[in-house]
C-alpha positions in Angstrom: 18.3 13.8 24.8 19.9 17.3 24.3 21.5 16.9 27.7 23.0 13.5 27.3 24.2 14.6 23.5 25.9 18.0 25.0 27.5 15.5 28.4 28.9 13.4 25.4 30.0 16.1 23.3 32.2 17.3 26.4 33.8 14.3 27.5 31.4 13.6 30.4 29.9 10.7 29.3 31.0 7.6 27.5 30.0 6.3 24.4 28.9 3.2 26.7 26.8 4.8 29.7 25.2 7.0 26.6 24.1 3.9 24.8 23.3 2.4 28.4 21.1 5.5 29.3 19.5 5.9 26.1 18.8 2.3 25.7 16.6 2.1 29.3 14.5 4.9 28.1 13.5 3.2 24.9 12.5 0.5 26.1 9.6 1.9 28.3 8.7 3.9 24.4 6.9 0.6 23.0 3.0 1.8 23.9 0.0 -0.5 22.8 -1.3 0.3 19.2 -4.8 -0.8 19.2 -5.1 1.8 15.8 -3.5 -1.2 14.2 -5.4 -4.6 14.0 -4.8 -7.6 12.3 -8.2 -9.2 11.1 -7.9 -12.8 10.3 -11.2 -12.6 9.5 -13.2 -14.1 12.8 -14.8 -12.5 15.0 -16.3 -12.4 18.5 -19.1 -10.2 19.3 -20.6 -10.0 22.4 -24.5 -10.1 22.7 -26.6 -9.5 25.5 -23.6 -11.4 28.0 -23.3 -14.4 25.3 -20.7 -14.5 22.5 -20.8 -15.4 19.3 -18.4 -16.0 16.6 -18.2 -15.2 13.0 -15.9 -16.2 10.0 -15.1 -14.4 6.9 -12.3 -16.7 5.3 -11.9 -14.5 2.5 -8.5 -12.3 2.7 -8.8 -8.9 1.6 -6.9 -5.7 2.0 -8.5 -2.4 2.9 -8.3 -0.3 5.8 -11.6 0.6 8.3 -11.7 3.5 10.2 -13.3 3.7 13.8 -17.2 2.8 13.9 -17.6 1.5 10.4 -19.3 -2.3 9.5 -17.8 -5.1 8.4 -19.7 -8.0 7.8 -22.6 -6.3 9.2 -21.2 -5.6 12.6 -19.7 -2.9 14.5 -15.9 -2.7 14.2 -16.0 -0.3 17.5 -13.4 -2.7 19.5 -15.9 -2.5 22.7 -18.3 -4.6 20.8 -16.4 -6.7 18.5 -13.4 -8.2 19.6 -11.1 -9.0 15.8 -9.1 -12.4 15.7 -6.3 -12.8 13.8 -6.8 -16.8 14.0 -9.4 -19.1 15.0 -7.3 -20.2 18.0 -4.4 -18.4 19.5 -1.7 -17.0 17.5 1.4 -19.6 18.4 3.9 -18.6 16.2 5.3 -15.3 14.1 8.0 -14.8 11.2 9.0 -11.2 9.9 10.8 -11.7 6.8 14.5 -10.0 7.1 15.1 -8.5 3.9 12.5 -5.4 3.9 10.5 -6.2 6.7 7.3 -6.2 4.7 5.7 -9.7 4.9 4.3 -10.9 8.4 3.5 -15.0 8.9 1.4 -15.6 11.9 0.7 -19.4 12.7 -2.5 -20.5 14.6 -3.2 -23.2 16.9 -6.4 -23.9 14.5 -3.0 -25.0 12.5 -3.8 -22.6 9.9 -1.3 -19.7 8.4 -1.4 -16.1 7.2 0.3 -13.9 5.2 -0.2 -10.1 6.0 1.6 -7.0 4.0 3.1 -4.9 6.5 3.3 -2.0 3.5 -0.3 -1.8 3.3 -0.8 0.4 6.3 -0.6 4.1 6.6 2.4 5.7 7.9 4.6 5.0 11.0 3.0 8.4 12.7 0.0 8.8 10.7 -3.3 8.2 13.5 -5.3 6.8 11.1 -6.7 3.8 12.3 -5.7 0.7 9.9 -7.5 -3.0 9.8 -4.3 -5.6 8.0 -6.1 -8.7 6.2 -4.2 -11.7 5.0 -3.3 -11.5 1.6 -3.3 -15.1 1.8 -4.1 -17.9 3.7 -2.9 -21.9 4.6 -6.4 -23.9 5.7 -6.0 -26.8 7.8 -6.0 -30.5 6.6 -8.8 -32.6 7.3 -6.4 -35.1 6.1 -6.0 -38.3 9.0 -3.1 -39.9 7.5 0.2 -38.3 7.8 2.8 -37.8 5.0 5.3 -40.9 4.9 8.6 -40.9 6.1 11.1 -38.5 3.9 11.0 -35.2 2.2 8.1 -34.8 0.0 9.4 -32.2 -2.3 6.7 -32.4 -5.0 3.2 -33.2 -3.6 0.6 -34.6 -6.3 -2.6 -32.9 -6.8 -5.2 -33.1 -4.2 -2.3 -34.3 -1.5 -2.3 -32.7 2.1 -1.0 -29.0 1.9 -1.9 -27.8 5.3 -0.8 -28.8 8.5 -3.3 -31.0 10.9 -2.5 -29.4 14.4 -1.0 -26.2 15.8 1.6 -24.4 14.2 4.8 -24.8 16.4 7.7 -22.5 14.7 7.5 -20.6 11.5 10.7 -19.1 10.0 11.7 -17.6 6.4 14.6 -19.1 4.9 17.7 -17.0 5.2 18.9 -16.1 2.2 15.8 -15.7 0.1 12.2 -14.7 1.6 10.4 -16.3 -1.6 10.6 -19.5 0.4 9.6 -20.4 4.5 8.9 -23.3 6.7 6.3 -24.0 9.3 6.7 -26.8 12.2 3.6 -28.3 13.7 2.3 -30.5 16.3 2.0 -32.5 13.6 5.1 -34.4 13.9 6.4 -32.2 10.2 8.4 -29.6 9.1 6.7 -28.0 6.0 8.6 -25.9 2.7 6.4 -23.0 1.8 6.4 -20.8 -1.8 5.8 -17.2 -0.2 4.7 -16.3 -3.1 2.3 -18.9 -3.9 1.3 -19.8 -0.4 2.0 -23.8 -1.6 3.8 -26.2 -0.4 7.2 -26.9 -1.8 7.9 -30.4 0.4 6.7 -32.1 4.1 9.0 -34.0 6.1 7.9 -36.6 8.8 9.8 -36.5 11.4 8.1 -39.1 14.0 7.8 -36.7 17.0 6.3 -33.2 17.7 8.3 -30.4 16.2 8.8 -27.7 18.4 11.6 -25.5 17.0 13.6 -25.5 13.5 16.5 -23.3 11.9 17.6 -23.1 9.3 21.9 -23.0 8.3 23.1 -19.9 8.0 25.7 -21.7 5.0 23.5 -21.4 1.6 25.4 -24.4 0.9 24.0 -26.7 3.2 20.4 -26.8 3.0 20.6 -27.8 6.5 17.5 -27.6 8.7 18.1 -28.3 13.1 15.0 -29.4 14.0 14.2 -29.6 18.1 11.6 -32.2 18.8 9.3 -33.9 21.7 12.7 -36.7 21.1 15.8 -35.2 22.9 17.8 -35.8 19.8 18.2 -32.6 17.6 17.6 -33.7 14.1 19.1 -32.5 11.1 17.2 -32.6 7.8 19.2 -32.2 4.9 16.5 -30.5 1.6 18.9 -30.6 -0.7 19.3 -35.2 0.0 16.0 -35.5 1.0 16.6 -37.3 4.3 17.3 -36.8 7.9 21.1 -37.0 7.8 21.8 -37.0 11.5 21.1 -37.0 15.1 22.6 -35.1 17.7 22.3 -36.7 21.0 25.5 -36.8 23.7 26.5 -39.5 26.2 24.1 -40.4 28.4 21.4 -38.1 27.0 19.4 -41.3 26.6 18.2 -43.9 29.1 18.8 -41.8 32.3 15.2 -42.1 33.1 11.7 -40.9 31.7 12.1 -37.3 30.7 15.2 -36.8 32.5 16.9 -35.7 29.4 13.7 -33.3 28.2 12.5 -32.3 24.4 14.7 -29.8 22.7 12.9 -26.2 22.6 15.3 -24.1 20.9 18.1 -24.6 18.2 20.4 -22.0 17.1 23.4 -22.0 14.4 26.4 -20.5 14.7 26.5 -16.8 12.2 31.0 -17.5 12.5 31.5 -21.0 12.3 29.1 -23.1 9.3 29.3 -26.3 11.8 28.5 -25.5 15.3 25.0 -25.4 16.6 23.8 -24.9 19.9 20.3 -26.1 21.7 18.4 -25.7 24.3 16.5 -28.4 25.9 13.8 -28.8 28.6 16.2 -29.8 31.7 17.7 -26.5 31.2 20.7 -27.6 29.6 22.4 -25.4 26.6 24.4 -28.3 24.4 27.3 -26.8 21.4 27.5 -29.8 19.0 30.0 -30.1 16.1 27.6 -30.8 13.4 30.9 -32.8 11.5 31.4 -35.3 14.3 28.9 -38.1 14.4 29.1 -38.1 18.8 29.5 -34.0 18.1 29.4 -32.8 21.8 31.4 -29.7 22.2 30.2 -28.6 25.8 27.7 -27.8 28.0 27.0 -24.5 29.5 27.1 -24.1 33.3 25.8 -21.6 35.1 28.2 -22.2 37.7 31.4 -22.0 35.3 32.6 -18.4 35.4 36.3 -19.4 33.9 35.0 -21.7 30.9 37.6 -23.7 29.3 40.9 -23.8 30.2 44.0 -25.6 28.4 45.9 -27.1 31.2 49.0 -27.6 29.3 48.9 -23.8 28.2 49.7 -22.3 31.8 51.8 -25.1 33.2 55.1 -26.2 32.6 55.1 -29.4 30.3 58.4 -31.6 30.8 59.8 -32.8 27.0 59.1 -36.3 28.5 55.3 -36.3 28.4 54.1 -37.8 25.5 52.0 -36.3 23.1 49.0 -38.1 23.5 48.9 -37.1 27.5 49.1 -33.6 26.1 46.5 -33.7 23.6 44.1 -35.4 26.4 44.7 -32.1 28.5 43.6 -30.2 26.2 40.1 -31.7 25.8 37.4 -30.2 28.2 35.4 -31.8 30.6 31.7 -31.4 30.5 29.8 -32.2 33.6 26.5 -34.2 32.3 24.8 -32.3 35.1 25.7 -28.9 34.1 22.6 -26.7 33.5 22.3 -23.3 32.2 18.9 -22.1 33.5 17.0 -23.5 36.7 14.1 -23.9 34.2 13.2 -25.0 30.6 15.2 -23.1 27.9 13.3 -22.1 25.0 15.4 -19.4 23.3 18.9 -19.3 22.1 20.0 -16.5 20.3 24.3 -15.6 19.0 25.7 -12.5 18.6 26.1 -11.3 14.7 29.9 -12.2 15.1 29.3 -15.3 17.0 31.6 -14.1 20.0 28.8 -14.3 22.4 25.7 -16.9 22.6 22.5 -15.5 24.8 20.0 -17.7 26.2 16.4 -17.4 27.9 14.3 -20.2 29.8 11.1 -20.0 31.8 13.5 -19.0 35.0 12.4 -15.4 33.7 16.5 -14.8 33.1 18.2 -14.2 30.5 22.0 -15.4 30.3 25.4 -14.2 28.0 27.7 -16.9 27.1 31.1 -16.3 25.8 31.3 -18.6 22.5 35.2 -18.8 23.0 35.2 -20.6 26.2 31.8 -21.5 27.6 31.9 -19.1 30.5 29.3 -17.5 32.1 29.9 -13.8 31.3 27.6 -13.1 34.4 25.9 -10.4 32.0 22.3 -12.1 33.3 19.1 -10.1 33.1 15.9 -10.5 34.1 12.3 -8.3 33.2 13.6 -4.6 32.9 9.8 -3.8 32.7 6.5 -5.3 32.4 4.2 -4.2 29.7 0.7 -3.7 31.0 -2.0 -2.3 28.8 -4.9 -3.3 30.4 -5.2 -6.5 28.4 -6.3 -10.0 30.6 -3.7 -12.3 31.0 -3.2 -14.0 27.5 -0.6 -17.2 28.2 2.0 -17.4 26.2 3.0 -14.6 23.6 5.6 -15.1 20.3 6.8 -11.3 19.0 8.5 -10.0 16.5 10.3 -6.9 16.1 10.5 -4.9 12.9 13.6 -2.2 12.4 14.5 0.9 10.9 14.3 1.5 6.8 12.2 -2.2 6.7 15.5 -4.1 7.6 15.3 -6.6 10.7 18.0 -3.9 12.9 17.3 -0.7 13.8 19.1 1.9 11.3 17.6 5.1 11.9 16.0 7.3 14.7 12.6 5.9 13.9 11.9 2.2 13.4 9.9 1.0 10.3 9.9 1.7 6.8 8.5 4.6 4.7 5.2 2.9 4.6 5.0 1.0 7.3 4.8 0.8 11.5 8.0 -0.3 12.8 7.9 -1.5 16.3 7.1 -4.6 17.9 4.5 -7.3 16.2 3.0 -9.7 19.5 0.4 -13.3 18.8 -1.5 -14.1 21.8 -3.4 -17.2 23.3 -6.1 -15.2 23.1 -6.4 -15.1 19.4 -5.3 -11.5 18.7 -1.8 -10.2 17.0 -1.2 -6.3 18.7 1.2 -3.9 17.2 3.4 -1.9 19.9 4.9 1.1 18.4 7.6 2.9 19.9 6.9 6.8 21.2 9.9 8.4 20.2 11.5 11.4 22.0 11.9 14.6 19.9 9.2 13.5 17.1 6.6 15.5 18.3 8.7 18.8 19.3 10.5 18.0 15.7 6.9 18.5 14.0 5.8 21.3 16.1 9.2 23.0 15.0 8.1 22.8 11.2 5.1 23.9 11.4 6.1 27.1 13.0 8.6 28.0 10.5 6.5 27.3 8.0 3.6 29.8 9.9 6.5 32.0 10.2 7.8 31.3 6.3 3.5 32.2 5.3 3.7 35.9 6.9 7.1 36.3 5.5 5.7 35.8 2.0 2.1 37.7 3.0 4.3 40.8 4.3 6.6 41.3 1.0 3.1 40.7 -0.9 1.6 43.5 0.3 4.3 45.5 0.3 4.7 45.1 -3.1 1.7 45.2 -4.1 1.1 49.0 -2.3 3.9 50.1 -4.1 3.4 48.7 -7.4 -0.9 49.1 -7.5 -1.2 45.3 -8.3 -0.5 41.9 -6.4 2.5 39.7 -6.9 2.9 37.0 -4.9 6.6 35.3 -4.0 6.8 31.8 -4.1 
């Protein structure tokens, strides 16, 4: 670091290639924290070859250091293996504002809270055990809600969801509130607070993705279902308002048209969503327009939209509706973004740039202006390998510096709590990666010796003092 600080401070390096350089080597900083666990409170200990499991459904806080019992057991992680849900963990939600509150979502179709701030510090290596501070059960309930948001349920009415938690997500502009999507066929309003529910929406097909509007006054939720329609569900009308499908999205064949796995709004422009489906198209949709097809991305398309009339030479004689037909674009219904499924979609904070990941294993930069492939593709930079079996699928979440949702400082976290990278596995464990920072170490080291060297400082003029004077005085 010293070297690449002193290259920049002479001119020899750009502000670019030193963010490029520095960048790599952090992200092969995010070791395995198995200090941290989260304890949903199940358990699988392993007896004589056989396992068993064990439930303590109570959530509790508290932290258990290395060899201690919990429920009569040994916590030492070679015998007892600690679940954070019954099933595997499916789904994750870091609230934005301070980082503090963790929602994990279970196949078992249950949901947790955990408090990130009840853990000992970022480089402390004591070893800390998180329990949920609250907890959704699942419905035994058969019957599902009726069409139409629910948004006061009576007493005794279905609360939980009945199958596996899909998507969980807080709302953007105030954490007291979230919403879960199940296999359940609803998208679910959460109290954080309470750990209630606030409304349940049917929605007639499997929900596999939902986001909420960046514009506080929509109240807008894009939900992507097992239907290749988007559906938008309005909570402040109670209904779903609309349904985003193009041109020939429908009735081109069984599954040719595929469920939509990811939705993502536009943070510049209140109306323009994007979504990801599983034929590997990317869709933009005018959310304004009831047939709101704005494009679809190509891989292939490296210029992106281009106004004909705007480089040519247009004679006075053509009329004016010829000209505005040149000006709108042509979207191939073939074009596809990804040779595989896309199931994440993510926009730059100023909305120039849209990224998107499918199961490909490549990860794709759009330009929001034009539609063009920007070319800027990546694929695995490194593989993180821990010793851990091969656990399926994974959700993470990533937790910045100062408890904000970006990195603000040289370490990530907040005064209390591990910053770093939150993981849910298939195999029914959440892990904590926590970066190892470069400096921190040498940083500490350099403290304690000038204190050491601070101590005989102070022990020196003591005694000096005290020889001269016949009595002890000691400087603070």
């Amino acid at each position: 670091m010293d070297r690449l600080l002193l290259e920049r401070s002479l001119g020899r390096l750009g502000p670019n290639e030193f963010a490029r350089i520095q960048t790599t080597s952090l992200l092969r900083s995010f070791p395995a924290a198995p200090r941290l666990r989260l304890d949903g409170g199940e358990r699988a200990a392993t007896t004589s070859g056989s396992t068993a499991t064990t439930t303590a459904p109570e959530p509790a806080t508290g932290n258990t250091s290395a060899g201690s019992h919990v429920n009569g057991q040994d916590s030492d992680a070679s015998s007892v293996s600690i679940w954070a849900h019954q099933a595997g963990v499916s789904a994750l939600a870091l609230e934005r504002f301070d980082s503090r509150i963790l929602i994990s979502g279970g196949s078992d179709a249950t949901i947790k809270l955990w408090d990130l701030e009840q853990g000992p510090h970022h480089q402390s290596p004591q070893t800390h055990t998180y329990r949920p501070v609250a907890v959704v059960a699942r419905t035994a309930s058969s019957n599902p809600p009726g069409p139409g948001l629910n948004p006061n349920p009576g007493p005794g009415s279905a609360a939980g969801h009945r199958f596996g938690i899909t998507h969980l997500s807080f709302y953007p502009f105030d954490s007291a509130a979230f919403l879960s999507s199940s296999h359940d066929q609803t998208l679910k309003l959460w109290s954080t607070e309470r750990a209630s529910i606030s409304g349940t929406f049917d929605l007639g097909a499997r929900v596999y993705t939902h986001a909420a509007s960046p514009i506080a006054s929509h109240l807008l939720v894009a939900c992507g279902t097992q239907h290749p329609a988007v559906r938008l569900v309005d909570l402040r009308s109670a209904s779903a308002v609309q349904s985003l499908v193009s041109p020939g999205q429908l009735g081109r064949g069984s599954g040719s048209a595929g469920a939509a796995l990811a939705v993502a709004w536009s943070p510049a422009h209140a109306h323009v969503l994007a979504s990801g489906s599983a034929d590997g198209a990317v869709r933009v949709w005018d959310v304004r327009n009831s047939n709101g097809l704005v494009a679809m991305l190509d891989q292939e398309d490296v210029t992106g939209v281009i106004l004909p009339y705007a480089n040519t030479n247009t004679s006075s004689s053509s009329s004016s509706s010829q000209r505005v037909a040149a000006t709108v674009p042509i979207i191939r219904p073939t074009a596809k973004a990804h040779s595989g499924p896309v199931n994440a979609l993510a926009w730059a904070d100023d909305g120039a740039y849209l990224a998107s990941a499918g199961h490909d294993a490549q990860i794709s930069v759009w330009d929001a202006g034009t539609g063009a492939n920007s070319l800027a593709s990546f694929g695995p930079v490194v593989r993180i390998n821990s010793g851990y079996s091969s656990n399926g699928q994974a959700t993470f979440v990533c937790r910045g510096a100062g408890g904000g949702g970006a990195s603000s400082g040289v370490v990530m976290g907040g005064s209390n709590a591990p910053g770093g990278v939150f993981s849910g596995h298939s195999d029914r464990q959440i892990r904590a990666w926590i970066p190892r920072l470069e400096g921190v170490d040498d940083e500490d080291e350099s403290a304690m010796e000038a204190e050491r060297a601070r101590s005989m400082k102070r022990k020196a003029l003591d005694d000096a003092y005290r020889s001269l004077m016949g009595r002890q005085i000691t400087f603070s």
